[in-house]
N, C-alpha and C positions, 0 to 999 in steps of 0.2 A: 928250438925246433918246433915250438906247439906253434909260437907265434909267425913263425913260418908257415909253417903246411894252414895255420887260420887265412895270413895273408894270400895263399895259392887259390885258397878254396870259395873267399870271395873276389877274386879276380875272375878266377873261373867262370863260375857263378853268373859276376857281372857281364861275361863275355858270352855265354850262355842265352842270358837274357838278353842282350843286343842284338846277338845274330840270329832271335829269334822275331825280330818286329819287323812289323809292316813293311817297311822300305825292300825288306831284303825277295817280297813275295811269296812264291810258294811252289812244293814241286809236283808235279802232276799224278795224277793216280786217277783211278778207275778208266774210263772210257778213255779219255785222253793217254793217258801211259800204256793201252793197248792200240793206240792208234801210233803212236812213237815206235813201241817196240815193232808195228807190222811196216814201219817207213822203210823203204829202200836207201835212204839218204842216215839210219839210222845202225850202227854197227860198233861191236864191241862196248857196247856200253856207253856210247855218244853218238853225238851228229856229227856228219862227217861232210870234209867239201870234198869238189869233183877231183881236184886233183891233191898229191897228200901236200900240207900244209904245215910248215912247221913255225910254230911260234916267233923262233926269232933266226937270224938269218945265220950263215954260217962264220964258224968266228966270232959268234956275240954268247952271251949269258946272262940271263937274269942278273946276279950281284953287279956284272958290269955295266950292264945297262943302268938299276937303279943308282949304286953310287954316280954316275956320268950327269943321269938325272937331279940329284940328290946336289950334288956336291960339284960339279962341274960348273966349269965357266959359263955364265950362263951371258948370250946376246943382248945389247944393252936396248934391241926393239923387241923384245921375247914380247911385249905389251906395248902396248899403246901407250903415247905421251897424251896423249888429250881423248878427250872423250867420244865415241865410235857416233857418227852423224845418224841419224834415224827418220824415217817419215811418219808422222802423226796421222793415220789414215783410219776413219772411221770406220771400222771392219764390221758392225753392226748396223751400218745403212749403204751397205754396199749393191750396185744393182745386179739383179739376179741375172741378166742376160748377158753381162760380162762373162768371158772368162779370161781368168785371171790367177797371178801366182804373186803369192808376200811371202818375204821371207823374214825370220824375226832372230836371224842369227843361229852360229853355225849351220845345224842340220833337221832343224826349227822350218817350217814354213806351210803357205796356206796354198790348196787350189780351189779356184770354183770356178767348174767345166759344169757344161748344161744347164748351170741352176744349183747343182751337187754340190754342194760343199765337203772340202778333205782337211784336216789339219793334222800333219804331218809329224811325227817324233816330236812332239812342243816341249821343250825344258823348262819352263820360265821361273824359276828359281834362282836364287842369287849362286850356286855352287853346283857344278855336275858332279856330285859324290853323294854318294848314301848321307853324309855325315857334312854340318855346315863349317865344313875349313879348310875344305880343299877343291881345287878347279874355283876358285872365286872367278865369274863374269865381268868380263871387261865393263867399264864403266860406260853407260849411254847405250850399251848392247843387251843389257837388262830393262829395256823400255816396257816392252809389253807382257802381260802376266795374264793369269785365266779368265780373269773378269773384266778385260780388253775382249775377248773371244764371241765371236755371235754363236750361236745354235748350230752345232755341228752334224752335219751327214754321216760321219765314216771317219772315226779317228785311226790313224793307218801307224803302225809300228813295225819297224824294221826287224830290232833286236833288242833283248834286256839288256844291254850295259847302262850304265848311269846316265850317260849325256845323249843318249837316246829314250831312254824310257824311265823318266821322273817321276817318283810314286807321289809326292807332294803335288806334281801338276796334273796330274790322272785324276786325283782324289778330288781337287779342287771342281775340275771340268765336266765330273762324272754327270749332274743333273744337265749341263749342253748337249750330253752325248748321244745319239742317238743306238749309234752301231760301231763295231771295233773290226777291223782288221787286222790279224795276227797272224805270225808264223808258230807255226805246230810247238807248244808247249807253253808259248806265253800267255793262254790264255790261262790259265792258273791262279795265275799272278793276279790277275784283274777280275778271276771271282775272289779272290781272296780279299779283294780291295771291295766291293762290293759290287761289283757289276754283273748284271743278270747275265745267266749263260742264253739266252737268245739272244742277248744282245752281240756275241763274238762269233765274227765268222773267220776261222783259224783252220789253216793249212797248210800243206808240203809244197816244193817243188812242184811247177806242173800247175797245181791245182790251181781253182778260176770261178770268178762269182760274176753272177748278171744283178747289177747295182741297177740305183732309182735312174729313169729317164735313160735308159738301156745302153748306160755305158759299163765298160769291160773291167775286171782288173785280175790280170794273173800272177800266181810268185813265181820268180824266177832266182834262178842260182846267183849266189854272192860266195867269195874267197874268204871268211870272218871265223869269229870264233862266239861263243855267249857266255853266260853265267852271270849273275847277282852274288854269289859269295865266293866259296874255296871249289865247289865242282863244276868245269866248264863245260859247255856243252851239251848240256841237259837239255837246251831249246832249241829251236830254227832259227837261223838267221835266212834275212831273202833280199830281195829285189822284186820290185814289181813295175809292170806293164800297162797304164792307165790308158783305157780308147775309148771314145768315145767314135761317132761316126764321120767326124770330121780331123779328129787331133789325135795324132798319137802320141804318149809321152813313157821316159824312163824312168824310173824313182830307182837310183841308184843303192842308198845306205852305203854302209863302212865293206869295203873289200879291197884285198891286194889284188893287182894283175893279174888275170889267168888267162886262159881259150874260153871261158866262159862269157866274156863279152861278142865277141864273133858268133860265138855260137845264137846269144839272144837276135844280136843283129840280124844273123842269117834267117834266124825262125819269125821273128816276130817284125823287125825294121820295115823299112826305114823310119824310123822316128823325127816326132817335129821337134820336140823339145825333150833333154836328158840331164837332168839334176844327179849331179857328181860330186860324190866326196872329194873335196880338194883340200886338203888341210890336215893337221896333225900326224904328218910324219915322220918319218925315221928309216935311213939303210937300214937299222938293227932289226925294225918290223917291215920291212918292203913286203913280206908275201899274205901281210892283212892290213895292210894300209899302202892305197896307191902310193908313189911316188909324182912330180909334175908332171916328167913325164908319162909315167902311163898313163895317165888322168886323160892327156892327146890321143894316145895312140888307141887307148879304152873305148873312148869318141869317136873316133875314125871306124872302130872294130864295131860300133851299135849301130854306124851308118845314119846319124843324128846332123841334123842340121845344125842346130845352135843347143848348145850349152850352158848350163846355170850352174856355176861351182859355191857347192857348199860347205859345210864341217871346217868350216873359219872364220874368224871375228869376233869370238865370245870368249872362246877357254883357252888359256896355252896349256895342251895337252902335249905337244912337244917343243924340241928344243929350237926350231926355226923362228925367224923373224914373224911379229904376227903377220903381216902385209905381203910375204914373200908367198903365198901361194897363189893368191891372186893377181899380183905383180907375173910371175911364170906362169901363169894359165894364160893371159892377157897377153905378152911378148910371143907366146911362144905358138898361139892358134892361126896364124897366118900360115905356116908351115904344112900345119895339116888342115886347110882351108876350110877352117870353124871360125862359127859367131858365137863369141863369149856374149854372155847378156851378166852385168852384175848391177843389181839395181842395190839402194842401199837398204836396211832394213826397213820394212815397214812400209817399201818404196812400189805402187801396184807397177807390176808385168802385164801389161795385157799381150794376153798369149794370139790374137788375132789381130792385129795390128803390126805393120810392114814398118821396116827401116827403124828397128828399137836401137834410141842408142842413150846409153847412161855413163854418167863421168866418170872418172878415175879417182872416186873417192878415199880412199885408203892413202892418198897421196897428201 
């Protein structure tokens, strides 16, 4: 028995001290946790989306889910046979008067509109998980890392989950960075990391900053969920609005379907360009992670010209084929008479230049 409750107690202990490091960040208090609790988007004790949102769909459960995950037949392209193609593009002699969009895998990528430089949820780590053993990055979709990265404008974050917001690649990037974009709570996290509080400008629903060279960005509503450990929802998650006076674009993040896309379209569209979560789904999770199709009909609903589907190519976060969301984005945009644009990593977008067309590389 002693040597029992010894072995409980350094387990404990050890589990104690884990979920007390860095990676996991930090939860908000003074100023910030009275800004949280006076949110409208803020009730019973979390964040809440527009419409109610239930984790997993009807007919599904947690244990089911994990064992299916776990222990189920798994697709023999869940991964890639060969290595994910990439463009070697010098990102630190890029010209300023381009604007332009890199993507560096999944939900990973760069804009530089005006001059402005954004770099978007960067993971570049070999693992989207707290811990190095799980989510391993596809092979060849690990190309570029912090020190690929020029001098950054506005490092923009959607949400705390892992394969969005990597404390290893924040940490690394922090002396690039000039300013932070956040949804209401995450900034915490990133003074906790070391980054000055004038450096984050962090906000609700709604809210909106006048950036360098007087372009726009405002959050808007996303279908998601947050949390870095066991309590979810302690943070924002959002969507944002990027204008400038010539382009307008969507930065989608992680959301299931709602009327919330309609609704931005109505308010804020028509849009030139709208970077869509397309990947890592599941019927189990349809109502926080689109499906193909709504990922179309999502598009149709922003009133968006062309489209850049992202949050695929790096992790298998679920059980689909790696290639199959992009394969179904691509068949299936003709229908609802969109331009997929899918360049491969690393591969410039210029976002002002007519008649973009990129291969079927996943093929």
């Amino acid at each position: 028995m002693f040597y029992l409750i010894a072995i409980i107690a350094v387990a404990g202990g050890f589990i104690s001290y884990f979920l007390a490091g860095d990676v996991f960040g930090a939860e908000s208090s003074g100023r910030r946790k009275q800004r949280i609790l006076q949110s409208q988007n803020f009730r019973n004790g979390q964040f809440q989306n527009l419409s109610e949102t239930p984790q997993l769909a009807e007919g599904e459960s947690m244990p089911k889910v994990m064992m299916n995950f776990l222990f189920g037949k798994k697709d023999p392209d869940l991964k890639p046979r060969k290595s994910i193609p990439s463009v070697d593009t010098d990102l630190k002699n890029l010209k300023k008067e381009d604007n332009i969009f890199i993507w560096f895998g999944h939900s990973s990528y760069f804009i530089q509109l005006n001059g402005v430089s954004f770099l978007i949820d960067p993971v570049f780590s070999k693992f989207g998980s707290p811990v190095q053993l799980f989510n391993k990055a596809f092979p060849g979709a690990d190309f570029y890392t912090a020190e690929s990265m020029p001098e950054i404008d506005y490092l923009v974050i959607t949400h705390d989950h892992y394969d969005h917001l990597d404390y290893p690649t924040v940490k690394d990037l922090r002396p690039k960075i000039k300013q932070v974009i956040l949804p209401l709570g995450v900034g915490a996290h990133f003074e906790k990391w070391g980054y000055a509080e004038e450096q984050i400008l962090e906000e609700d629903w709604g809210g909106s900053f006048v950036l360098k060279n007087n372009l726009h960005i405002t959050f808007t509503p996303a279908r998601h969920f947050s949390g870095r450990k066991f309590k979810r929802n302690n943070t924002l998650w959002t969507s944002y609005v990027l204008e400038s006076n010539d382009l307008k674009l969507y930065l989608g993040g992680d959301s299931g379907y709602d009327s919330h896309f309609k609704m931005i379209g109505e308010k804020y569209g028509p849009f030139d360009f709208a970077v869509m979560e397309n990947g890592q789904y599941n019927e189990a999770w349809k109502y926080i992670h689109t499906l193909p199709a709504d990922v179309l009909q999502a598009s149709s609903d922003l009133n968006v010209k062309q489209v850049i589907p992202v949050h695929s190519g790096k992790f298998a976060l679920a059980l689909h084929p790696w290639a199959e969301p992009l394969q179904k984005i691509s068949s299936g945009a003709k229908e609802k008479n969109l331009s997929v644009l899918t360049p491969k990593i690393g591969e410039i977008l210029y976002l002002d230049q007519e008649n973009k067309n990129f291969e079927k590389w996943w093929e």
